[in-house]
C-alpha positions in Angstrom: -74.3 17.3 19.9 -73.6 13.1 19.7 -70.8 11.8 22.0 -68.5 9.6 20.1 -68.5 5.9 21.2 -65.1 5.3 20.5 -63.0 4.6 23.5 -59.5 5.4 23.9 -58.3 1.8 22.5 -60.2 2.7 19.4 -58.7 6.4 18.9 -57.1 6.8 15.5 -53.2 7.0 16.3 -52.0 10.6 15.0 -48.6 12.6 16.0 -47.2 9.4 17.5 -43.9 10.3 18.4 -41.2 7.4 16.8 -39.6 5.2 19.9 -36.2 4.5 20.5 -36.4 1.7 18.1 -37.5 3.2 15.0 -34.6 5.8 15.9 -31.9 2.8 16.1 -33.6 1.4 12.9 -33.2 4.6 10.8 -29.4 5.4 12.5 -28.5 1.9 11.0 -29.9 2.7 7.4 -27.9 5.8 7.6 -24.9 4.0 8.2 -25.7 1.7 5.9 -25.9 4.1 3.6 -22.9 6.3 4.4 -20.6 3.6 4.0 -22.3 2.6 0.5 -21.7 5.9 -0.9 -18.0 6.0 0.8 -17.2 2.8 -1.0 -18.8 4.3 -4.4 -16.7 7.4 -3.7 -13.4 5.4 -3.0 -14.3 3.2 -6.2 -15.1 5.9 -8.2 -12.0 7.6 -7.1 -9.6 4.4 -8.0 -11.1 4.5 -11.3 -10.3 7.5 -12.0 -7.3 7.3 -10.9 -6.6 4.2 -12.9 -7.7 5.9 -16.3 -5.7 9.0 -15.7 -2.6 6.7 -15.0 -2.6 4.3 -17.9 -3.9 7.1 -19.8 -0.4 9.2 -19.9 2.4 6.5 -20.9 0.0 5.7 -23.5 0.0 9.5 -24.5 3.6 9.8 -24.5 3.8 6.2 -26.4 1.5 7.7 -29.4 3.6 10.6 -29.6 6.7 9.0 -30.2 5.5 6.7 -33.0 3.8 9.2 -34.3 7.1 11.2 -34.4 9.0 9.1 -35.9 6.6 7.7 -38.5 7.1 10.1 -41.1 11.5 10.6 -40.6 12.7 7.7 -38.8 16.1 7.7 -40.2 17.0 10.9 -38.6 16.5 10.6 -35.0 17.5 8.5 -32.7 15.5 5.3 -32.3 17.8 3.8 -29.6 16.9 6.6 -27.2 13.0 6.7 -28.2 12.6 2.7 -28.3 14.2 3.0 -24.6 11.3 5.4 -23.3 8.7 3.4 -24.9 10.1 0.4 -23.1 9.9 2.0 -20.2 6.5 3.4 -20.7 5.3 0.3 -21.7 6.8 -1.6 -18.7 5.5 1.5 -16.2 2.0 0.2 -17.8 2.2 -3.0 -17.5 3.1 -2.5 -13.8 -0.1 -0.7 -13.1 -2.0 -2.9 -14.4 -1.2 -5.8 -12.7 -0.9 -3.7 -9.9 -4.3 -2.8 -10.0 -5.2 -6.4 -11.4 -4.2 -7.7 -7.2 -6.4 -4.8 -5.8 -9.2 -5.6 -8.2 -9.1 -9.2 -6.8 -11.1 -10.8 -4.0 -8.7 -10.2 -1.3 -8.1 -14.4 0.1 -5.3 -14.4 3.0 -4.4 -18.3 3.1 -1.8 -17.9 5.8 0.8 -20.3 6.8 3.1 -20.9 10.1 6.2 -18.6 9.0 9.3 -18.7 11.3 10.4 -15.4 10.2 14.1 -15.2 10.7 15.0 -17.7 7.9 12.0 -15.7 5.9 13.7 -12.4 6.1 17.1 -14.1 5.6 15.9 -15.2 2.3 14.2 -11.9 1.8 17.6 -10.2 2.3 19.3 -12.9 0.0 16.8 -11.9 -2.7 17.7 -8.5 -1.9 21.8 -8.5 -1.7 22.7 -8.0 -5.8 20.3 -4.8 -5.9 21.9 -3.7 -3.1 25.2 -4.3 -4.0 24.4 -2.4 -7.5 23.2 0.5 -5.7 26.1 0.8 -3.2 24.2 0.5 -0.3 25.0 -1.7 2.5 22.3 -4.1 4.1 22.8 -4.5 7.9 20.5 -6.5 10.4 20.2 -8.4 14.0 18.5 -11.3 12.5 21.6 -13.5 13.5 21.2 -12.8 17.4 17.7 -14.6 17.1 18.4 -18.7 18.0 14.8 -19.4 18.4 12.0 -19.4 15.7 9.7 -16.4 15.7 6.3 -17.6 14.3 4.0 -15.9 12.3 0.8 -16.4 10.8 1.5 -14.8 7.1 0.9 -15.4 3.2 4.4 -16.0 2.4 4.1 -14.8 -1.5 2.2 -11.2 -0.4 4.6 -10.3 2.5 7.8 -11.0 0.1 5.9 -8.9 -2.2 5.6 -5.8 1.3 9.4 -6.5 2.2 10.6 -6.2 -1.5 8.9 -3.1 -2.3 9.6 -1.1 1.0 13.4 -2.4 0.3 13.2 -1.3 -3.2 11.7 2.2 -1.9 14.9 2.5 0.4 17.1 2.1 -2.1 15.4 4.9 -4.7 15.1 7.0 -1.7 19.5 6.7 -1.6 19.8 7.2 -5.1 18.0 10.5 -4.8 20.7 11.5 -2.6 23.5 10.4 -4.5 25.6 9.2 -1.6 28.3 6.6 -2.2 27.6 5.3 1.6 23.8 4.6 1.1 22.5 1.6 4.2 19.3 0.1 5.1 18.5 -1.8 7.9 16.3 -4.4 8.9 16.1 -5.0 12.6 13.6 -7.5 14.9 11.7 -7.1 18.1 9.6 -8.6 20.4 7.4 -7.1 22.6 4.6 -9.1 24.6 2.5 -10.4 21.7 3.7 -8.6 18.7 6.6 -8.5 16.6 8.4 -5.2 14.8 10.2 -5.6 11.9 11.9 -2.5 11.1 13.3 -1.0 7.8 15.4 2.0 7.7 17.4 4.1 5.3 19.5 7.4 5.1 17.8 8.4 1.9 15.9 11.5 1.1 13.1 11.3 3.4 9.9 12.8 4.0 8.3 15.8 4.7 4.7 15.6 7.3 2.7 16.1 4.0 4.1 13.5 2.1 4.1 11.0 5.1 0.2 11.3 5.3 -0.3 10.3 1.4 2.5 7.7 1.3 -0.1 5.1 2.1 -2.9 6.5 -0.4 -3.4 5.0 -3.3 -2.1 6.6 -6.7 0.5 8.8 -4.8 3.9 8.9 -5.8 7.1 11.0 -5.1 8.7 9.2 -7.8 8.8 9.8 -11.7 8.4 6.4 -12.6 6.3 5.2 -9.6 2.6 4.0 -9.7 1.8 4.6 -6.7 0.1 1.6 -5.6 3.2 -0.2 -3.8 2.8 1.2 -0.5 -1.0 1.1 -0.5 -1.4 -2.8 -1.7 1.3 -3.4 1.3 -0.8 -2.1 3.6 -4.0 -3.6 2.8 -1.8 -7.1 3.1 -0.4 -6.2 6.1 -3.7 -5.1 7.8 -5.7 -8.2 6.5 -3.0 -10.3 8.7 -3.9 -7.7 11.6 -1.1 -6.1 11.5 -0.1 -2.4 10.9 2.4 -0.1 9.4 4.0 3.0 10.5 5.8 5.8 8.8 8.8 7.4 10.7 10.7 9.8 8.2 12.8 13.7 8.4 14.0 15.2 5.3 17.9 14.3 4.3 18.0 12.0 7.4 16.3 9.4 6.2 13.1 6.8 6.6 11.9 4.1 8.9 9.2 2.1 8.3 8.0 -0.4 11.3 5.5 -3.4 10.5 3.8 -5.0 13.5 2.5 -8.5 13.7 0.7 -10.8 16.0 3.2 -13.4 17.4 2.0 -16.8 17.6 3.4 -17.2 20.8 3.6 -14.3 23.0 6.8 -13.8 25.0 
């Protein structure tokens, strides 16, 4: 029987057991991989979404005009012309919703003293209000010195404006003639809170955890994208958003930024 020559040096490798290395290496493809079939999911999901949205305006649209092709005369095209309006516009919204969620996501930020930004904000605000019986109450005037922030100006009018306009729906809901929202400001250490609250409808638990997902909406004519583009802007200026809401009691929201000088 031969003795092999080969020493140990020379020994074909077999059943080598993978080292910590090749471990980290294949965890990190995982990963990698996880979070490429999240983001398909999530796109996937938002498509869908999308269709299914634009999709039924347009299917009550069609409807309409086909019912009234053959007998206009006898109905009543005031009222029909009104919900294709309204259709129309609810499309159009989602769209160009979707349009600012479809685009790369660039936050050019500017120094923002944010009392006289709110003020504004609430200025903007005042004739809806007003139209809506609801009163708008706030401590901005107690603030004397500025309150910097680094913010896109244009996207967090767009957040204030739509949480505002979500009060006020929320207060028509309950039909109350003494309908008030609040905005209120705090400091604390390096962040600020802006407030918002409302004695409208409110929440339930379950509807507080979808508020923020994209596509849901409590409302008839909502597209639910409102709250979730607001919170994409508010967390690409690291900040957050919190939901504080009881049914028939009403809803706060709180917004936290970083203050560019800490108190």
């Amino acid at each position: 029987m031969e003795q092999s020559n080969l020493n140990a040096k020379e020994m074909p490798k077999q059943n080598v057991l993978p080292s910590v290395e090749d471990y980290s290496h294949l965890l990190e493809q995982l990963e990698a991989l996880t979070y490429e079939n999240q983001a398909l999911s999530n796109v996937n999901t938002l498509v869908a979404g999308v269709a299914h949205e634009i999709k039924n305006p347009l299917t009550i649209m069609k409807g309409f005009l086909q019912l009234i092709k053959p007998d206009l005369d006898k109905l009543q095209k005031s009222d029909i012309a009104e919900l294709l309006l309204t259709e129309i516009q609810r499309t159009t919204d989602l769209v160009e919703e979707f349009l600012q969620l479809a685009r790369p996501v660039e936050v050019t930020s500017e120094r923002i003293d944010l009392i006289p930004f709110l003020k504004n904000i609430l200025l903007l605000f005042d004739s809806q209000a007003k139209l809506s019986k609801c009163d708008l109450t706030t401590n901005l005037q107690q603030f004397k010195l500025p309150i910097e922030v680094m913010i896109n100006p244009g996207q967090f009018k767009q957040v204030f404006l739509n949480v505002m306009k979500n009060s006020i729906e929320a207060i028509r809901m309950t039909n109350r003639s003494n309908g008030t929202i609040s905005l209120t400001v705090g400091q604390h250490f390096n962040r600020v809170t802006i407030s918002i609250r409302d004695n409208g409808v409110g929440m339930d638990a379950s509807t507080q955890s979808r508020i923020f997902k994209p596509f849901y909406t409590t409302k008839e004519k909502g597209t639910g994208l409102g709250l979730f583009l607001s919170k994409q802007i508010i967390q690409n200026h690291k900040g957050t958003i919190k939901v504080k809401s009881s049914p028939s009691f009403g809803t706060t929201l709180s917004i936290k930024l970083p203050l560019l000088h800490p108190v």
